[in-house]
C-alpha positions as CSV (number, residue, x, y, z in Angstrom):
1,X,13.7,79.4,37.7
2,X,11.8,79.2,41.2
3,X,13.3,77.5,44.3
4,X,10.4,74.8,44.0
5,X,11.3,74.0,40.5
6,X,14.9,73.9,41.2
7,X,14.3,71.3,44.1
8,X,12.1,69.1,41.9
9,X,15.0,68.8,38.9
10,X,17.1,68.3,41.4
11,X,15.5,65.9,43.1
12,X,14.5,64.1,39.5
13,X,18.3,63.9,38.8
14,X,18.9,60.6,41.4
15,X,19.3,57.6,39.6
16,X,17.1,54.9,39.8
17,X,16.5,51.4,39.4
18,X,14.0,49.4,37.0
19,X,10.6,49.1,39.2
20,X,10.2,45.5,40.1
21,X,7.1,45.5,38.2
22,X,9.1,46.4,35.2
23,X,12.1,44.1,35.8
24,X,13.0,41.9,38.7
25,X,15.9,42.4,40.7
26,X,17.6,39.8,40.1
27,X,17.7,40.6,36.7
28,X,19.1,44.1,37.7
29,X,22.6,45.6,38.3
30,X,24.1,49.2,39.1
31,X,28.2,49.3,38.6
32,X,30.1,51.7,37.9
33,X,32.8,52.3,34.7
34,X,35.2,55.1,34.9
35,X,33.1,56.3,37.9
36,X,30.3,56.8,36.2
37,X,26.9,54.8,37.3
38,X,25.6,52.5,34.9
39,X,22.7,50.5,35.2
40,X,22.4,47.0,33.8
41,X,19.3,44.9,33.1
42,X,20.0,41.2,31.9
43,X,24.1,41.9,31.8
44,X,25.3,38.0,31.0
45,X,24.1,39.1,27.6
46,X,26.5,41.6,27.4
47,X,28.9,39.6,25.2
48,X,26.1,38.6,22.8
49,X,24.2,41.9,22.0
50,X,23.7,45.0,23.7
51,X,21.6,48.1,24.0
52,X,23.7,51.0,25.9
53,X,20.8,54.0,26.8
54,X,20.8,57.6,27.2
55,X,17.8,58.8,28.4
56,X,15.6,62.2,27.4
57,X,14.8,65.2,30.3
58,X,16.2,68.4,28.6
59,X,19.9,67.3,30.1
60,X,18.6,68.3,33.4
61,X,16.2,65.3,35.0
62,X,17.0,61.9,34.7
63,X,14.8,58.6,33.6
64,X,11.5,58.2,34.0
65,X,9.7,54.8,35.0
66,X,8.7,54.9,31.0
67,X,12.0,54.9,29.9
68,X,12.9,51.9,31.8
69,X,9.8,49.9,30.5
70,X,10.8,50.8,27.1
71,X,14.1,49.6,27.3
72,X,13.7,46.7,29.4
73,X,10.4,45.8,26.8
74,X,13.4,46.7,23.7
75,X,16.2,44.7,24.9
76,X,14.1,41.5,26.2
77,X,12.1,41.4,22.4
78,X,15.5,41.7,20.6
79,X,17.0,39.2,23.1
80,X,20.0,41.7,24.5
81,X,21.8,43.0,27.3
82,X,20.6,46.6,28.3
83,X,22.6,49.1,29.6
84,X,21.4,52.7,31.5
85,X,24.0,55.8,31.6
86,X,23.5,57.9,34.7
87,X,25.4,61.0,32.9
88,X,25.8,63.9,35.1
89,X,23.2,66.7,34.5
90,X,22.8,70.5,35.0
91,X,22.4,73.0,35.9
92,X,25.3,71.4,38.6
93,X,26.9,69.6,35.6
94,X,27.3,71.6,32.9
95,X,28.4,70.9,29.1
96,X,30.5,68.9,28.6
97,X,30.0,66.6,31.6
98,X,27.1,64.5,29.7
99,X,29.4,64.0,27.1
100,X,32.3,62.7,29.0
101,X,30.9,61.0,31.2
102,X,29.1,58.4,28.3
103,X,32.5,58.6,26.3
104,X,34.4,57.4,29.9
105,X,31.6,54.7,30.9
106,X,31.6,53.1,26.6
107,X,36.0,53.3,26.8
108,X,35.5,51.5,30.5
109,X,33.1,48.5,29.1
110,X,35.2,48.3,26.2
111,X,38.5,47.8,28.2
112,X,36.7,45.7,29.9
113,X,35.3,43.4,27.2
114,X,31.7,44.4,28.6
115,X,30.9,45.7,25.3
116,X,32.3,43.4,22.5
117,X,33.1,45.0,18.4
118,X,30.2,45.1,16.2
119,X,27.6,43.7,19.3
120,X,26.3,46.8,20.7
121,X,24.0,49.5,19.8
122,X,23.5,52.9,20.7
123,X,20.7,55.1,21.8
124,X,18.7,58.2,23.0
125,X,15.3,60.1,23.0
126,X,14.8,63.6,22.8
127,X,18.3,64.9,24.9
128,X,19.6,61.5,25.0
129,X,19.0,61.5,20.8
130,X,21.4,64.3,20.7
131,X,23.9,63.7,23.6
132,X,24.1,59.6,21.7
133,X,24.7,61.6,18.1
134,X,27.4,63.8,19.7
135,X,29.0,60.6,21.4
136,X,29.2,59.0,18.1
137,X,30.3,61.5,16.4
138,X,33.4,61.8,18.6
139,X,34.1,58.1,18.5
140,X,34.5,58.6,14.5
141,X,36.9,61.6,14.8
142,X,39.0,59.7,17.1
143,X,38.5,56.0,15.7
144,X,36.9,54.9,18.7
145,X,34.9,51.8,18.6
146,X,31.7,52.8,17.0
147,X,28.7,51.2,17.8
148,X,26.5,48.9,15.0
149,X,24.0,51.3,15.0
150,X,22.3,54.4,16.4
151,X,18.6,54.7,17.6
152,X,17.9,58.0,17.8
153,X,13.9,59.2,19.2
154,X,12.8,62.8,18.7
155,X,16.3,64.0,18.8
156,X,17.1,67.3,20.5
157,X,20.4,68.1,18.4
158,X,20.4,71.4,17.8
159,X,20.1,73.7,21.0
160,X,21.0,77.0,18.6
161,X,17.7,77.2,17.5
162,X,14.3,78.2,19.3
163,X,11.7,77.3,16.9
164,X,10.2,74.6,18.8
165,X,8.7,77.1,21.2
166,X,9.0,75.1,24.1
167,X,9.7,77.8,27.2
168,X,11.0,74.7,28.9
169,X,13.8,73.6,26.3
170,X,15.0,77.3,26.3
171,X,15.7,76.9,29.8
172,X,16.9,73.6,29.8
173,X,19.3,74.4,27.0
174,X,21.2,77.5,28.8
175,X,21.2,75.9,32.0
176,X,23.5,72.9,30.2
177,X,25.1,75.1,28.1
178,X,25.9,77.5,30.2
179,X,28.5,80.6,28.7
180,X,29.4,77.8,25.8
181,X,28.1,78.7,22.1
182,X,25.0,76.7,21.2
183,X,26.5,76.3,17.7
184,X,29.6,74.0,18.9
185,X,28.8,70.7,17.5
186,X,28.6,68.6,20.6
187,X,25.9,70.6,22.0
188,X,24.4,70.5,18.6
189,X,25.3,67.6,16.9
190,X,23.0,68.2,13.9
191,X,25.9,70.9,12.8
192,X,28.9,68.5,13.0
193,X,30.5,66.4,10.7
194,X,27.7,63.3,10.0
195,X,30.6,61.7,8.0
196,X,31.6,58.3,9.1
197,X,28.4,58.1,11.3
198,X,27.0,54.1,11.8
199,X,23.6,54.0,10.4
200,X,21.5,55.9,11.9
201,X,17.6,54.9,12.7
202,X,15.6,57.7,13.7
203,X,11.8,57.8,15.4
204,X,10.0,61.2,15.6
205,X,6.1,62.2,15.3
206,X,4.6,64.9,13.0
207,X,3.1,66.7,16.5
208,X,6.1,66.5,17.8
209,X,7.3,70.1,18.8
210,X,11.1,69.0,18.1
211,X,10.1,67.2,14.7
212,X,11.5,70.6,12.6
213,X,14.8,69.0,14.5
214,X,14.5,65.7,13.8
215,X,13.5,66.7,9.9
216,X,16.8,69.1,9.6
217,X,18.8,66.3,11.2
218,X,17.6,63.9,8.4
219,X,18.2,66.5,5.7
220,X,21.8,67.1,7.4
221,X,21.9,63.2,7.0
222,X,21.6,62.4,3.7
223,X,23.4,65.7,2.6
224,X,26.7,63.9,4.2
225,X,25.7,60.5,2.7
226,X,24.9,59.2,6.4
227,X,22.9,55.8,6.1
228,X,19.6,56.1,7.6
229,X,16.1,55.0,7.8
230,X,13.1,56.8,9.2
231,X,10.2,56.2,10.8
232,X,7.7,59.2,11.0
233,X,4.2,58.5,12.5
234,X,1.3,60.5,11.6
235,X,-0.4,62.2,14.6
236,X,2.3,61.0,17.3
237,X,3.7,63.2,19.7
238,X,7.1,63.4,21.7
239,X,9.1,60.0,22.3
240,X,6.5,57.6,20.4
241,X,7.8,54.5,21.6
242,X,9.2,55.7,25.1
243,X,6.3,57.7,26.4
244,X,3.4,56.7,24.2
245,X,0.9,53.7,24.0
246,X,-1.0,51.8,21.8
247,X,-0.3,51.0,18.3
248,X,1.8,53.9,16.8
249,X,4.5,53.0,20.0
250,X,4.0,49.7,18.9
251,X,4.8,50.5,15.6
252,X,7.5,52.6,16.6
253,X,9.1,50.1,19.1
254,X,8.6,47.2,16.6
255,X,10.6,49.8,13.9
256,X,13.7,50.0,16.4
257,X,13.6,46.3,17.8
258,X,14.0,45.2,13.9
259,X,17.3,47.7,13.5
260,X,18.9,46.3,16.8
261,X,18.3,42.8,15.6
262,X,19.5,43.6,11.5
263,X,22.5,45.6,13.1
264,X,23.1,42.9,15.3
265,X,22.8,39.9,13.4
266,X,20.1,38.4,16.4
267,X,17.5,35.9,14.8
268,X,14.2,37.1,15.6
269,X,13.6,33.4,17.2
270,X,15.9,34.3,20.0
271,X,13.6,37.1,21.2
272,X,12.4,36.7,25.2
């Protein structure tokens, strides 16, 4: 990897702040749990309904300005709380650091009744998709408080394999995997046990060049009697609802919104 490249993931890997346009600041507030930096958008919701956010970038750039109109957009139509993790990255941070650091921030809000039982929701696109699969996984093999649900958007959860073709994921994946075996399940997810898994609600596109992932990932679903529901869109890219427009991220966002609200138990008349 060049020296310029380096310096612009490196420089990506900062973590921001909603842009005002996007959400005001006084709706907006960066804490930390167990260390780790957490950003907050509408947090005296917290006890009512929550959406806790792991953003995409190949485990090595952080959110984009997209991501945070997405979820500031999700949270406000399913009238919740919203919640950024600012998980440490590679190639500095290497496997497992994502994955502890989300487990440490989740434990921290829970201690803290931040996050209440049953009134949170989980989720990630593309890396995030994977890293939030891989978090709840681990919270079922140790009976940790599980989440209501999982939103998952083109998930990346299985780094062993290179049939997407994407030069840049190759990369990616062996800088934040480093000397570890791509097959251990919290790098790829998709190979774990998908046993005792909350429902699972999963967003992809047929151009998408991880939807082979996202398809083997539903397969490995209902193989283990995971419940899910898919959402497929015909002639949508990467990240639909994240980094897309008109009606298919409509459709897409619409699609998730509804599962935060069912798993939830949030009237839609409460919506902002």
């Amino acid at each position: 990897m060049s020296l310029v490249r380096t310096l612009r993931i490196l420089a990506s890997q900062r973590p921001s702040l909603p842009p005002r346009s996007i959400a005001d600041p006084s709706r907006v507030r960066r804490v930390r749990h167990d260390h780790v930096p957490v950003t907050w958008i509408d947090p005296e919701l917290a006890s009512t309904a929550t959406i806790v956010h792991l953003h995409g970038g190949a485990y090595v750039q952080g959110e984009s300005r997209q991501t945070w109109e997405w979820l500031e957009e999700g949270a406000r139509r399913a009238a919740t709380a919203a919640a950024m993790i600012h998980y440490r990255l590679a190639p500095r941070h290497r496997y497992p650091a994502a994955v502890d650091d989300v487990l440490r921030a989740l434990a921290d809000m829970q201690r803290g009744a931040v996050l209440r039982p049953g009134r949170w929701v989980l989720s990630g696109d593309s890396a995030g998709a994977g890293l939030a699969l891989a978090v709840a996984q681990t919270l079922a093999a140790t009976a940790g408080e599980a989440p209501a649900a999982l939103l998952l958007e083109s998930p990346w959860s299985d780094l062993s394999r290179e049939d997407h073709g994407e030069e840049s994921l190759k990369v990616a994946a062996r800088l934040y995997a480093g000397a570890v075996p791509r097959t251990e399940s919290r790098l790829s997810p998709a190979l774990g046990d998908l046993t005792g898994l909350p429902p699972v609600h999963l967003v992809g596109g047929d151009r998408d060049p991880l939807v082979h992932d996202g398809r083997r990932l539903i397969a490995a679903l209902a193989a283990a009697g995971a419940e899910h529901e898919v959402l497929e869109l015909p002639g949508s890219g990467h990240q639909a609802a994240v980094a897309a427009d008109g009606p298919a991220a409509q459709e897409a966002r619409r699609f998730q919104i509804a599962a935060v609200r069912a798993a939830l138990g949030i009237d839609e008349r409460a919506a902002r």
